[in-house]
N, C-alpha and C positions, 0 to 999 in steps of 0.2 A: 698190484696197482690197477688192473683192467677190473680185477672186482669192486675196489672202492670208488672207479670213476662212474663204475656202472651204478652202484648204489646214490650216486649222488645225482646222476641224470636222474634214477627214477624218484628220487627224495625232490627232488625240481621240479617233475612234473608229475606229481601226484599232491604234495603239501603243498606248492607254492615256492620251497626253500632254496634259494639260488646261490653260487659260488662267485659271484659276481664281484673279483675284486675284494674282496672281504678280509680287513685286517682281525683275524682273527688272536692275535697277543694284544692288541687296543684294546675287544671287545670283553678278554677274561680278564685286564687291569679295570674293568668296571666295578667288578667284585670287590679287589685288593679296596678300592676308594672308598666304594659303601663301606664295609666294614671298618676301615678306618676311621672315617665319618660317626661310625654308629659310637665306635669306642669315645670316641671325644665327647660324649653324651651320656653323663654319669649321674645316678640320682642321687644330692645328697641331702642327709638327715638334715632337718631344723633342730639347731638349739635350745629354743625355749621353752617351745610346744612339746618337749617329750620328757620336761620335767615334771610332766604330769601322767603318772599311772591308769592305764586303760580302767581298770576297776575302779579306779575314783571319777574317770570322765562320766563314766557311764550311769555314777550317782548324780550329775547334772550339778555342783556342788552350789551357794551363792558365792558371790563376788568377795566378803569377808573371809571365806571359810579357803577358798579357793587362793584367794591372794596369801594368804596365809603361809598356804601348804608350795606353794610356786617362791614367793620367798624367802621362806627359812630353806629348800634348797639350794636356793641360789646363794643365798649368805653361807652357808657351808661349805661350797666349791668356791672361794675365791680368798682372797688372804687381803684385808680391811688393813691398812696404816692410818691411825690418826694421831702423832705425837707435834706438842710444839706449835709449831705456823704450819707444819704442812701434813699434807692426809692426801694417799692415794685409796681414790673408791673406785678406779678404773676395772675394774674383774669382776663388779656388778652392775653397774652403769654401761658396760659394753655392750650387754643385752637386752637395751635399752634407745630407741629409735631419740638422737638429740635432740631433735628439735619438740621432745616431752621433755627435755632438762630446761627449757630454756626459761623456765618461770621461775625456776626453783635456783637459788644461792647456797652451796654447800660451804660450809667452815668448819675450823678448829672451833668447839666452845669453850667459853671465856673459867679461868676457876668457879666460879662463884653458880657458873650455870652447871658446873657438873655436880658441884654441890647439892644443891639444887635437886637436881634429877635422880641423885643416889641416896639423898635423902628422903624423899618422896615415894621411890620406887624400890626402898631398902635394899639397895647394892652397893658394893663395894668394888664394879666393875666402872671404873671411870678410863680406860684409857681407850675406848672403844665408842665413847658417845659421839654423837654427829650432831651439828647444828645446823640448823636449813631455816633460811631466812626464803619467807613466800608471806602472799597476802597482805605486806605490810604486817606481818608476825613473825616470833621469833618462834624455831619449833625445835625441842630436842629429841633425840633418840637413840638407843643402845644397839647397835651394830655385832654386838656377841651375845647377847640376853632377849631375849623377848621383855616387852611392857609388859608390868603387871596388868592382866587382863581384865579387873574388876575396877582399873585406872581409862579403860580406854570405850569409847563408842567408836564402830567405825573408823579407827586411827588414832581418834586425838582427845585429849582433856586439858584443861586450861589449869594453871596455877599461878595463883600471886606471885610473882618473883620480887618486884620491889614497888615503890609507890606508886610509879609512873607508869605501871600498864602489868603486861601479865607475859609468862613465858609458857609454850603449850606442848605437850607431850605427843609423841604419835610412837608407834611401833615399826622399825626399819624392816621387818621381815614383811609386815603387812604392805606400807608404803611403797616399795621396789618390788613387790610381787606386783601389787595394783596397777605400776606403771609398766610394765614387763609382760601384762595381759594384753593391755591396751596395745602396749606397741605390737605385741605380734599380732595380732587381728587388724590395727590400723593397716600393717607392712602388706600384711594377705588384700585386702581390700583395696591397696593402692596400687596391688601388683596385676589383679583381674584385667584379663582383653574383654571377657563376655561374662561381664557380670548379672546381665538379666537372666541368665540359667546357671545361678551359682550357688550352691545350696545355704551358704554361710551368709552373702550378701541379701538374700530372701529371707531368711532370718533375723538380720538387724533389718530390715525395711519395716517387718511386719512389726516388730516389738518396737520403733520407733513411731508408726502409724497408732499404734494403741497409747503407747507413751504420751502422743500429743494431744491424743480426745482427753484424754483424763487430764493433763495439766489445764487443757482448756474445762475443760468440766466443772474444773474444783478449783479454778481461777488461781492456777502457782503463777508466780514471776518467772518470765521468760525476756531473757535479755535480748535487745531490739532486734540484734543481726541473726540469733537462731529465728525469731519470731518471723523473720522476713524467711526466711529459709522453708520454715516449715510450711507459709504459703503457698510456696512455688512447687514443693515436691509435694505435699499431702492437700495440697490446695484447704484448710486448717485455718483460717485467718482472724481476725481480733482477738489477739492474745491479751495475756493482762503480761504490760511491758513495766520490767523492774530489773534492778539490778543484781538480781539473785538469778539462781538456775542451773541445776545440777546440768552442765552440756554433757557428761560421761554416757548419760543418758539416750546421746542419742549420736553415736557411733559415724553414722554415715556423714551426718553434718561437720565432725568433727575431721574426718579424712577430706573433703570437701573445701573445706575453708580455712585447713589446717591452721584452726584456731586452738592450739594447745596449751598459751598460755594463761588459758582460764580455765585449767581442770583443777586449780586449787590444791585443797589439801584431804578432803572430804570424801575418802574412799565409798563410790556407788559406778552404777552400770552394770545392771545385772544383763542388757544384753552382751554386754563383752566378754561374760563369766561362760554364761549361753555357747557363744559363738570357740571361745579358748577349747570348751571341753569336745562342743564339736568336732573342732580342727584335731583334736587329737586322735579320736574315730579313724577321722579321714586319713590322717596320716601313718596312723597303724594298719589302716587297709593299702593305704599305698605301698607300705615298709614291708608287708605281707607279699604284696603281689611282685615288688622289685625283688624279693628273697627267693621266690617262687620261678622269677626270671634268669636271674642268677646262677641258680641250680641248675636249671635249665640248659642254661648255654655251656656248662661245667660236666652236666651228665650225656650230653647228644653234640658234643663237639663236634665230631666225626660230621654230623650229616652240614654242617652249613660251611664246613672248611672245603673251598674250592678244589677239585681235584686234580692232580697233577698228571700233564700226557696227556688229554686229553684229545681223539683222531680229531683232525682236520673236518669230517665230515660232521659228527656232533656238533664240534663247536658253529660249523656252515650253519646245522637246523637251525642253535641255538640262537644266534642271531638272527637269523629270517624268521623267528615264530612269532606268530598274533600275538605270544602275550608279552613281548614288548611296547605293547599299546598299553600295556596295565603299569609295568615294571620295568625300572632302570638297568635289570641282570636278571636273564636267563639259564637257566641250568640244567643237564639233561644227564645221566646216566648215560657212558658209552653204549650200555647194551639195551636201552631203551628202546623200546617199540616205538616205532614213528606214528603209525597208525595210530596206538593210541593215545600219544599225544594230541596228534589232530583234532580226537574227539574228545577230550581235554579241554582243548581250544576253543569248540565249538561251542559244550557244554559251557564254559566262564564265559562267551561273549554272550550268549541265553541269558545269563544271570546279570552282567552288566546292563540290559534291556530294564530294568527294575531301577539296578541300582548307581546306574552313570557315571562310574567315576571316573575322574578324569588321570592323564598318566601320573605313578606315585614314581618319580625317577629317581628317589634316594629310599627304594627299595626293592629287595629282590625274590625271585621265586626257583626254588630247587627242586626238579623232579625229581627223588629219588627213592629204592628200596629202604625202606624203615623197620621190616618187620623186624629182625634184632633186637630194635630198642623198644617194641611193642608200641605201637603208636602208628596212628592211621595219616594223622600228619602233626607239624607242629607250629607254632610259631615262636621267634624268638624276639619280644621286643626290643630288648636292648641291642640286637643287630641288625633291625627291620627286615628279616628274613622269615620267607614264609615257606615250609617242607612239607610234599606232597607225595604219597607214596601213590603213583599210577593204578597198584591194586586194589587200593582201600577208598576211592575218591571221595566218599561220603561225607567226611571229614572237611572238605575244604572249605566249604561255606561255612563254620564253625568258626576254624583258623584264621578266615578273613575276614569275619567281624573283629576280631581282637585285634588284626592289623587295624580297621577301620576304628574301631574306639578308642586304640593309642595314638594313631594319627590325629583323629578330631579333637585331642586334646582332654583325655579321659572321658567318654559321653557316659560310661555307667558311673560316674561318681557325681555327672553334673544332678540340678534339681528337676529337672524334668523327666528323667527315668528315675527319681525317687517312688515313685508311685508303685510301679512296677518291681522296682528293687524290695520294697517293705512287702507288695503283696507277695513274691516267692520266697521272700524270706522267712515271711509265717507261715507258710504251710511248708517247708520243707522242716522250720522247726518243729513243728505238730510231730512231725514221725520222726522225731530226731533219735529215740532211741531204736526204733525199727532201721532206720538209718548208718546207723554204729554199728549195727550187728551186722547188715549190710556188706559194710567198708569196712571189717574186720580182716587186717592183713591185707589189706591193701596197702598202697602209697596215697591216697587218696582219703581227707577226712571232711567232719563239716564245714571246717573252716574253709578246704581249696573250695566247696561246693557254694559257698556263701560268699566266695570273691565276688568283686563287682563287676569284673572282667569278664567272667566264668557265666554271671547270669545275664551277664548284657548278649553272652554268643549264644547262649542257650533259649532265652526270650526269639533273640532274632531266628533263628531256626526258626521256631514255633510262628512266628509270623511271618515266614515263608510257605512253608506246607500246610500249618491250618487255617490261616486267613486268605494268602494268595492262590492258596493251593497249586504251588509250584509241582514242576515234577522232572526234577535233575538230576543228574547221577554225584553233585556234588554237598548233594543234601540228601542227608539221610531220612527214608522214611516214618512216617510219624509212627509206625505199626513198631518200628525196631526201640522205639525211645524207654527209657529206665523211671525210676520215682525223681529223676532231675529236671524230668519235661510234665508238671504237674498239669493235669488237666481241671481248669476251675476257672469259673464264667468271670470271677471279679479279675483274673490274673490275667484272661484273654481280650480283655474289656481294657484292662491297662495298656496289653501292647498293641493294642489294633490303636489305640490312643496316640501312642509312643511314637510307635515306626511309622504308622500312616502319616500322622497330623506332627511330627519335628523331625525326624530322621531324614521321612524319605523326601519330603518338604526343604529341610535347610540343608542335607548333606549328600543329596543325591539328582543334581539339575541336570538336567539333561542336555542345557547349553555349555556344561563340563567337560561332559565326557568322552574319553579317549585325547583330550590336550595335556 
């Protein structure tokens, strides 16, 4: 006991770390809470968006070809009833935002109309047709069959049905994929906090600004209330006003004024088509990186699970140390050098001078031996824990941009390190097979190295030591760097762009930091 009191006077008066009263079983349920906290925060798949194959997104497809291929899967996951008076289409309609139904009148059709339609379209599948009253028209369509294709433009064809007017065809695979687009791009768009740096909303603004020089150009009809719209956002104004006007066309007006019920029947918006295949990109880099997280917390349990016993005197540091200005939970190795903790301490509050941040209290940091699991440090997002092996520090300014880019809400996926993300992307694909051979038997391929995660920590690096010319023990020298830290003037040119003029600008104030 005289030795651990003595170690603790001199941990007091050389750190700063005092025994002052200290509930030290409070301060390790800080842990238990974060990680409980983290768990309750689980990333789940979207539905609609992943009906669509990485290989076709990245053919860019049109909205025809596209709706097509989105709706004949979704008519085949779901079980259509239409007999008699009643018809349940709830199992495709559900992936479907309602307030795009609300133009549309779904029914049983009448005999004469199925007639009609299997006449026409030479089938003999009549218990499966749908009738949909929209436009002041009557519209049918075959919910097990595709329309014959050489029957349809874009949806629909018109046919005499009796004296009085006409009954018009459309295709149910095409029609519910088209509305099935829209709404997941509407939902994503309605859901944006910071849409001025959202790569998908930069995308319909631009393809809506082109949209409207050209309607104006070539003098289309543009219905009063878009025409008004488009003044105010593209500043665009003397439209030629009529009562026509593809609004598909133009995505953001349409989330804006949630004017849905005049998208007709008329499948167009090719920026919706744009934006769907996008989303799916983004979301297979997302499904990448949460699978990569995953693992993660699956193969290095060990290092972020609180440990048990911990002396009295540890847990005193743990509490008393500076980087609880950073973080809600401290963590130290019992046999942990205090010493060089300290310069740990010293070293991240160096670094904090740059980059301000203020305290992240629903996150924690664990000093511990890693070498076992090879790895110099780690971070887990899914538990907001960040692991620091004291011998290896180099690492930690890597680790804590990833903290930092999952905190601010993905910043490598936002449009503003697009720039940056495309220039390392092409040059590390240039050497891709030099690359392979490389990462041969490794656990490491081009896909981990082409994360967005992966390049936003490695960029940032690089605009520490070769733009600021840092020099901290928790950054690794530029001399040690591998073919992951490309050296090239257009790459260094994006991130002096990047981190100077938005990072360290919107996400690094100085009247933040340490609160």
């Amino acid at each position: 006991m005289l030795m651990e009191d003595a170690l603790n006077e001199l941990s007091s008066f050389a750190f700063g770390y005092t025994n002052s009263e200290c509930d030290y079983s409070g301060y390790l349920k800080r842990a238990e809470r974060l990680v409980s906290l983290a768990k309750e925060k689980k990333w789940q798949e979207k539905k609609t968006v992943m009906y669509l194959p990485e290989s076709k997104a990245f053919k860019g497809l049109d909205m025809v070809s596209l709706a097509y291929l989105i709706g004949r899967r979704m008519l085949a996951g779901c079980d259509i009833n239409i007999e008699g008076e009643k018809f349940d289409i709830s199992g495709i309609t559900k992936h479907i935002r309602p307030e795009l139904l609300a133009g549309y009148k779904f029914r049983v059709p009448t005999e004469s109309e199925r007639d009609l339609y299997c006449r026409e379209n030479k089938t003999a599948i009549r218990e499966k047709i749908l009738a949909v009253n929209a436009d002041n028209r009557t519209w049918l369509m075959n919910t097990a069959e595709r329309t014959r294709k050489s029957q349809i433009y874009r949806g629909w064809r018109w046919k005499v049905a009796h004296e009085k007017g006409y009954t018009y065809f459309h295709d149910a695979s095409l029609f519910f994929g088209w509305l099935a687009i829209i709404s997941e791009v509407s939902a994503y768009i309605s859901s944006l906090e910071d849409a001025e740096d959202d790569i998908i909303y930069l995308l319909l603004k631009k393809s809506e600004l082109k949209m409207a020089e050209d309607y104006k150009r070539r003098g289309y009809e543009v219905p009063e209330k878009l025409a008004g719209w488009i003044a105010e956002q593209y500043g665009i104004e003397q439209m030629y006003i009529g009562k026509c006007g593809l609004i598909a066309r133009f995505p953001l007006y349409l989330v804006d004024s949630n004017d849905w019920g005049s998208l007709g029947m008329y499948v167009n918006g090719e920026a919706f088509a744009e934006a769907f295949c996008r989303l799916r990109l983004i979301e297979g880099q997302k499904k990448l990186q949460d699978t990569q997280a995953r693992k993660l917390a699956s193969d290095y349990a060990e290092v972020y699970v609180t440990k048990k016993n911990i002396p009295a005197k540890t847990v005193n540091a743990m509490s008393a140390s500076a980087l609880n200005r950073y973080f809600g939970y401290v963590e130290f190795d019992e046999d942990v050098d205090l010493a060089r903790v300290h310069e740990f301490e010293e070293d991240f509050a160096a670094l904090q001078t740059i980059l301000h941040q203020p305290c992240l209290k629903d996150y924690e940091i664990r000093l511990r031996k890693l070498g076992r699991h090879r790895a110099a440090g780690l971070y887990f997002p899914t538990l907001r824990c960040l692991c620091v092996d004291l011998r290896m520090l180099w690492s930690t300014a890597h680790e804590y941009f990833h903290l930092l880019d999952y905190h601010y809400g993905n910043l490598s996926q936002k449009a503003s390190f697009e720039p940056v993300y495309n220039r390392y992307s092409e040059l590390l694909k240039r050497d891709r097979e030099q690359i392979s051979m490389i990462c041969k038997g490794s656990k490491y391929n081009m896909d981990y190295y082409l994360m967005p995660t992966e390049v936003f920590a490695r960029c940032a690096e690089m605009y520490l030591v070769r733009i600021l010319k840092v020099e901290n023990a928790l950054v690794e020298p530029d001399s040690k760097k591998s073919f992951a830290y490309p050296d090239d003037e257009e790459l260094m040119e994006n991130i002096k762009r990047y981190f100077g003029d938005v990072f360290i600008a919107k996400y690094c104030k100085e009247e933040n930091y340490g609160i």
